[in-house]
N, CA and C atoms as a LAMMPS dump frame, in Angstrom:
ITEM: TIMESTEP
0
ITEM: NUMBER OF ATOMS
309
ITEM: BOX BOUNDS ff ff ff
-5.0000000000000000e+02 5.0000000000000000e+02
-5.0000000000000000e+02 5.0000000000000000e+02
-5.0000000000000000e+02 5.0000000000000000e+02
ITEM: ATOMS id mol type element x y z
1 1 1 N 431.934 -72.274 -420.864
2 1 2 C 431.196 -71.053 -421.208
3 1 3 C 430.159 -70.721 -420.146
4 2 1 N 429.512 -71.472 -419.871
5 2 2 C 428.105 -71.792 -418.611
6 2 3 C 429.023 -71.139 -417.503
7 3 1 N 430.125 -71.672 -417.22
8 3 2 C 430.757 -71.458 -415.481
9 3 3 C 431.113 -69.853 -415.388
10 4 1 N 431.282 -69.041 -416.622
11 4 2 C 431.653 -67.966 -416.286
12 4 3 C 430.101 -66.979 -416.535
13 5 1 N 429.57 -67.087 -417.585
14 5 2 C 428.289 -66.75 -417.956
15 5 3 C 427.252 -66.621 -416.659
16 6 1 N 427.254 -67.361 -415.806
17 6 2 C 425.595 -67.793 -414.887
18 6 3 C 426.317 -66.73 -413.804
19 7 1 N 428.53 -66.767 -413.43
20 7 2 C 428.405 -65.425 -412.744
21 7 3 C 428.274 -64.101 -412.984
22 8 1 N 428.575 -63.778 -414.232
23 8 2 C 428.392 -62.699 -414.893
24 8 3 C 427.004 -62.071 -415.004
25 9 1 N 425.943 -63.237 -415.639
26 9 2 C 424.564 -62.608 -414.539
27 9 3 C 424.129 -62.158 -413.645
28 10 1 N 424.739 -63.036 -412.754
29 10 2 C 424.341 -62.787 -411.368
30 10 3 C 424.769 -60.908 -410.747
31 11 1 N 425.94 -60.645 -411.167
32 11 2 C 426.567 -59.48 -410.849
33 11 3 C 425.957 -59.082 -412.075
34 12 1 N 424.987 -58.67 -412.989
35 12 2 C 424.531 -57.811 -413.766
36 12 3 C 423.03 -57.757 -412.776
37 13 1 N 422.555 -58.803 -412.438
38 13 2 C 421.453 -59.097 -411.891
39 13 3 C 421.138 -58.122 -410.357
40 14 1 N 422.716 -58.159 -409.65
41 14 2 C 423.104 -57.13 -408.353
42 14 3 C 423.243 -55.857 -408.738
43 15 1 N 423.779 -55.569 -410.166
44 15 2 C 423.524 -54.21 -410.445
45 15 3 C 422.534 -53.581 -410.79
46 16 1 N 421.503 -54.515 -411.402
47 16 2 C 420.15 -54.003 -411.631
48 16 3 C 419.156 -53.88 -409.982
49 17 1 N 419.645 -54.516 -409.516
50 17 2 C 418.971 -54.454 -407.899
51 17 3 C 419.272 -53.371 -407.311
52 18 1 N 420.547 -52.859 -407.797
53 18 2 C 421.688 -51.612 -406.38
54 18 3 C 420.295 -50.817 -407.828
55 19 1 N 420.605 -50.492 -408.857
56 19 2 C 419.544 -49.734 -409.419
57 19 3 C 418.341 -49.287 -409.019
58 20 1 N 418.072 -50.017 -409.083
59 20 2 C 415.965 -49.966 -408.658
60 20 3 C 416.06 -50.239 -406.979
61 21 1 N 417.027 -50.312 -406.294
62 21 2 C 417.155 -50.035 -404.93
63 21 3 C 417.037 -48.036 -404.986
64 22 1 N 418.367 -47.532 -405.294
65 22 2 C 418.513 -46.276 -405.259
66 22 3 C 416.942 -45.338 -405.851
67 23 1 N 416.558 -46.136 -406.949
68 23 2 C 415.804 -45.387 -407.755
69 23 3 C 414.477 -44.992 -406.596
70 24 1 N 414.312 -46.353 -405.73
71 24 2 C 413.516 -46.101 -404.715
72 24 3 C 413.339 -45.514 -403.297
73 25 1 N 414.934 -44.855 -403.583
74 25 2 C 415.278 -43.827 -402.381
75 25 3 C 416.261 -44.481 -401.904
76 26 1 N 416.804 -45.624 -401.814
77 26 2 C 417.885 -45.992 -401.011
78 26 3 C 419.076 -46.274 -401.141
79 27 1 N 419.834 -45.347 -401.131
80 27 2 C 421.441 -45.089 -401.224
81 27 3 C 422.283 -46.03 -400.983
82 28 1 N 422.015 -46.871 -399.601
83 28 2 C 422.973 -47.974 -398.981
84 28 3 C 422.438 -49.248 -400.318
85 29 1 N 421.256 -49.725 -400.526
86 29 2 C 421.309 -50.032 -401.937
87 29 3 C 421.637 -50.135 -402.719
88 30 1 N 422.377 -49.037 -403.081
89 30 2 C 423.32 -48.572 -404.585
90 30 3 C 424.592 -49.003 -404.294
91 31 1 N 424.887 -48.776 -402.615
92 31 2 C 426.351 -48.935 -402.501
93 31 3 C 426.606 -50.432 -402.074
94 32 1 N 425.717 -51.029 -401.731
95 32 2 C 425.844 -52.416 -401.419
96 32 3 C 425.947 -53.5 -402.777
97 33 1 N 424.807 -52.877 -403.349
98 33 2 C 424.69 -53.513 -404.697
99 33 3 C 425.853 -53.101 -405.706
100 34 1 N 426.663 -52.32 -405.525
101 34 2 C 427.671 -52.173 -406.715
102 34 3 C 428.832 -52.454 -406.045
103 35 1 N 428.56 -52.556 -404.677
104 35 2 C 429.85 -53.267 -403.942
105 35 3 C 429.689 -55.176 -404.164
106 36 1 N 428.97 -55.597 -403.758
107 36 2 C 428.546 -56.852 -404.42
108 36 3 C 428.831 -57.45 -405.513
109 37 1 N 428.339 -56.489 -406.323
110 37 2 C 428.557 -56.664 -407.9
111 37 3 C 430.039 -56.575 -408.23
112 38 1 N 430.836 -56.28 -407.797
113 38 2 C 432.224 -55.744 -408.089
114 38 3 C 432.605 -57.069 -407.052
115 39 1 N 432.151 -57.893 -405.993
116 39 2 C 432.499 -58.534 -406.312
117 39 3 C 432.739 -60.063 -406.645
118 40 1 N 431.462 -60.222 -407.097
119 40 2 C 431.284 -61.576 -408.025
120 40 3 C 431.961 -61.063 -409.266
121 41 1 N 432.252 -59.793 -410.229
122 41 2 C 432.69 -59.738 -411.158
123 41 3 C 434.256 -60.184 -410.574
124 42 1 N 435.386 -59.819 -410.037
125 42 2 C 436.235 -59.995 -409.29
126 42 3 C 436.318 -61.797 -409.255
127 43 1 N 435.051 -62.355 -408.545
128 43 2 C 435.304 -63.921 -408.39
129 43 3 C 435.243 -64.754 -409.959
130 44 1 N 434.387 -63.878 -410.69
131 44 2 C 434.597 -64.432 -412.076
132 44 3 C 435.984 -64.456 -412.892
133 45 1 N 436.759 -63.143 -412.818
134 45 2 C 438.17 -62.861 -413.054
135 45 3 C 438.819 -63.859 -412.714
136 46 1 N 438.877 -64.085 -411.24
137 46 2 C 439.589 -64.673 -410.763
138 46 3 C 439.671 -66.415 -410.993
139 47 1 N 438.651 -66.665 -411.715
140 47 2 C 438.314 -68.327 -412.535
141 47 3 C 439.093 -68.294 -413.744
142 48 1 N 439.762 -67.236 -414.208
143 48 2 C 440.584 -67.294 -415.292
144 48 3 C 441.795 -67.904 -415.294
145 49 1 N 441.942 -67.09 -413.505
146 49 2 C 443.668 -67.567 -413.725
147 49 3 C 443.34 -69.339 -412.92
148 50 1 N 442.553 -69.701 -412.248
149 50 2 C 442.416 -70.603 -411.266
150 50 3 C 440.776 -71.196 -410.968
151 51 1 N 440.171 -72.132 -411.683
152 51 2 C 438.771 -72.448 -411.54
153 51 3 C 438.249 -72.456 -410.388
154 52 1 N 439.313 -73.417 -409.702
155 52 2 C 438.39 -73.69 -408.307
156 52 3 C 438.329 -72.667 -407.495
157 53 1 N 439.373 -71.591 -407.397
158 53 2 C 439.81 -70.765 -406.277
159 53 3 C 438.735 -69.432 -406.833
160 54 1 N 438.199 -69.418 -408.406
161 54 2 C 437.117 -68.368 -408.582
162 54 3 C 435.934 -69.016 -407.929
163 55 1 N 435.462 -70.041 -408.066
164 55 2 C 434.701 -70.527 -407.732
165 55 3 C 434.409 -70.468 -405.923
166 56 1 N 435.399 -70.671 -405.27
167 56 2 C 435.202 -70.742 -403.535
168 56 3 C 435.074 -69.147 -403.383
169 57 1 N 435.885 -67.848 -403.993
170 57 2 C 435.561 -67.034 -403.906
171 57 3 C 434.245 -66.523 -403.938
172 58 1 N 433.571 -67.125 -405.079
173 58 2 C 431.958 -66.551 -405.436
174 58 3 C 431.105 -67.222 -404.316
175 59 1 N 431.399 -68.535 -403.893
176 59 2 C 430.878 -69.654 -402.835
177 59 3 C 430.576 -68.456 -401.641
178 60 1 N 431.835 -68.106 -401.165
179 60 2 C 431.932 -67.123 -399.985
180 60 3 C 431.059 -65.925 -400.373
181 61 1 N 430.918 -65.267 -401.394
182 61 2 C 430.459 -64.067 -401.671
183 61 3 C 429.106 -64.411 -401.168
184 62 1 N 428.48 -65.188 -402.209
185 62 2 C 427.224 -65.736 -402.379
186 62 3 C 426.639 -66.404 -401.068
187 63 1 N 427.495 -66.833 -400.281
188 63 2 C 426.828 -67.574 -398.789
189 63 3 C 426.983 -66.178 -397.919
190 64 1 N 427.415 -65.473 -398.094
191 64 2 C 427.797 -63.613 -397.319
192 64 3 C 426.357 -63.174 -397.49
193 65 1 N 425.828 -63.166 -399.072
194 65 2 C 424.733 -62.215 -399.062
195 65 3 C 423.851 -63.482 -399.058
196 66 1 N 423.591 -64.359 -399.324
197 66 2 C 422.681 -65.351 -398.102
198 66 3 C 422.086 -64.964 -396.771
199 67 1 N 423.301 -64.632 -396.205
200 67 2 C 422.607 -64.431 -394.803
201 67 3 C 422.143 -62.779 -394.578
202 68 1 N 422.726 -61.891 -395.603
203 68 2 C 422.066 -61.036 -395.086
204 68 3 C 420.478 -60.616 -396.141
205 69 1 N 420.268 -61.474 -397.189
206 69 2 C 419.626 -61.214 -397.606
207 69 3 C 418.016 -61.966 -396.887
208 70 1 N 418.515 -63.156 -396.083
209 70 2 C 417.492 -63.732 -395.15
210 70 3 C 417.441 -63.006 -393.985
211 71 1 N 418.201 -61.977 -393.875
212 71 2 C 418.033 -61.28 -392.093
213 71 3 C 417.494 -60.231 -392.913
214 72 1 N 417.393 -59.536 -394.257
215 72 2 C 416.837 -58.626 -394.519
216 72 3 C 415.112 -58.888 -394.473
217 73 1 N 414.697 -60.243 -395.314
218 73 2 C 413.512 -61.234 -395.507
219 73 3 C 412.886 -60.741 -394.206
220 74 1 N 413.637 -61.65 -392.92
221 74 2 C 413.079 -61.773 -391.777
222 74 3 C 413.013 -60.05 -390.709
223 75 1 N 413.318 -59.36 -391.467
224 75 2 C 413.168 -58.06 -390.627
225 75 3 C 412.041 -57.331 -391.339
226 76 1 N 412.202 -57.193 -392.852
227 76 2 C 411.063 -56.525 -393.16
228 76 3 C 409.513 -57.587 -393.731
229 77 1 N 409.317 -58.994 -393.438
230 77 2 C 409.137 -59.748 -394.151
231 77 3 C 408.317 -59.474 -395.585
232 78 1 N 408.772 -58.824 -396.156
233 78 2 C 408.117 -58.506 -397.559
234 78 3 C 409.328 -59.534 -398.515
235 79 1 N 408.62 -60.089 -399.681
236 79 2 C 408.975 -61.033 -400.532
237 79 3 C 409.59 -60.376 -401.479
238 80 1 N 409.063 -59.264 -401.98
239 80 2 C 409.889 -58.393 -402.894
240 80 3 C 410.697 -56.823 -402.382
241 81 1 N 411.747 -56.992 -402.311
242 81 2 C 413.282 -57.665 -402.772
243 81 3 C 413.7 -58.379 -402.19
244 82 1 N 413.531 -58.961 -401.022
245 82 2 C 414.627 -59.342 -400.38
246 82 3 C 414.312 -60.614 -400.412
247 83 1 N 412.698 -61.222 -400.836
248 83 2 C 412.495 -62.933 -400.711
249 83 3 C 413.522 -63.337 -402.178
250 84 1 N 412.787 -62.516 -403.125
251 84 2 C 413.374 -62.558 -404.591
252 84 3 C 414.892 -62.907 -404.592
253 85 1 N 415.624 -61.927 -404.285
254 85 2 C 417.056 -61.975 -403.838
255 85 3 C 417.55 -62.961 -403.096
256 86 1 N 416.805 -62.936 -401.96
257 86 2 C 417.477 -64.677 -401.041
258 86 3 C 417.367 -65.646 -402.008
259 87 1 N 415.909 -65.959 -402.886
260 87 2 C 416.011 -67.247 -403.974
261 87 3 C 416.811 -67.121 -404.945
262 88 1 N 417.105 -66.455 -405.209
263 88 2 C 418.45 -66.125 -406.488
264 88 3 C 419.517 -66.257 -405.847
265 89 1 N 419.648 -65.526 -404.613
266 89 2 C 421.157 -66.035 -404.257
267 89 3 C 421.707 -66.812 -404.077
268 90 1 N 420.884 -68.215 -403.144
269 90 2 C 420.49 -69.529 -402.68
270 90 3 C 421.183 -70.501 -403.947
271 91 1 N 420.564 -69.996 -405.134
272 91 2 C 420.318 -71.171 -405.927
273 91 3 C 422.157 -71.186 -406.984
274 92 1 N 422.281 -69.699 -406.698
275 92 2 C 423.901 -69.183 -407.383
276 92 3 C 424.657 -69.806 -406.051
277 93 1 N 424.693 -69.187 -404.912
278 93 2 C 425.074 -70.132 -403.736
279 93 3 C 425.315 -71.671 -404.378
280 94 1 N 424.303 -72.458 -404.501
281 94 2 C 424.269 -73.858 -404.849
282 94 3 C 424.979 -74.692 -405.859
283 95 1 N 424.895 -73.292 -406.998
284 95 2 C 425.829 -73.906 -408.319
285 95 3 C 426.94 -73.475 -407.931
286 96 1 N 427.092 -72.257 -407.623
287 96 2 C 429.127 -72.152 -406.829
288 96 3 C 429.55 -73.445 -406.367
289 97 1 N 428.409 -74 -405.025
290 97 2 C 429.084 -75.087 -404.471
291 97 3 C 429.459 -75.95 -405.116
292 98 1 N 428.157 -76.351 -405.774
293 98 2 C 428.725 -77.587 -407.092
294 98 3 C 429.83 -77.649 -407.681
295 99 1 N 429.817 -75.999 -408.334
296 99 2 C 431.345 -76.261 -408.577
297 99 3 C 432.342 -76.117 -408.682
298 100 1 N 432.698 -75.88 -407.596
299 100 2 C 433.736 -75.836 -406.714
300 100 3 C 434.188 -77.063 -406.515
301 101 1 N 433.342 -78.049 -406.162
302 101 2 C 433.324 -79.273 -405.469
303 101 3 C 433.958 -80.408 -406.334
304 102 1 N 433.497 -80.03 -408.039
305 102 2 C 433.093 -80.694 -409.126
306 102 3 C 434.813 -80.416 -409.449
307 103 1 N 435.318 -79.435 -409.067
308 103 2 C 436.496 -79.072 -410.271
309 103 3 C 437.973 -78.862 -408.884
């Protein structure tokens, strides 16, 4: 229940971000964030038919916006969104790996 649940957050969590991105003027925001979101929902699907192979999918997603959410950090260095976002992603990053690794 946990393995599909914590991704299903996470991509509710990217849609509330592409949200209150746009709401604050920024379009690429909306489209990044519902592109994102579409697809950790996608890597969750895909744990239905095959655990591990949803799992390396979300791994990849999640280590993708890793790095751009730390090149976002380090360009504008403001903590909110983009510190917020790197620590959330990091830590979904971490449990993907787990388990992936685990299963």
């Amino acid at each position: 229940m946990c393995e599909k649940l914590i991704p299903l957050l996470y991509g509710l969590f990217l849609l509330v971000g592409a949200f209150f991105g746009w709401k604050a003027g920024s379009k690429p925001s909306l489209i990044m964030g519902i592109a994102s979101s579409v697809f950790v929902f996608f890597g969750t699907a895909l744990m239905t038919v095959n655990v591990k192979h949803g799992f390396l999918a979300l791994s990849l997603i999640s280590g993708a916006l890793t790095f751009v959410f730390l090149a976002r950090l380090l360009k504008t260095q403001k903590i909110m969104p983009s510190g917020m976002l790197l620590l959330v992603t990091v830590a979904f990053f971490l449990f993907c790996i787990f388990r992936y690794l685990r299963s």
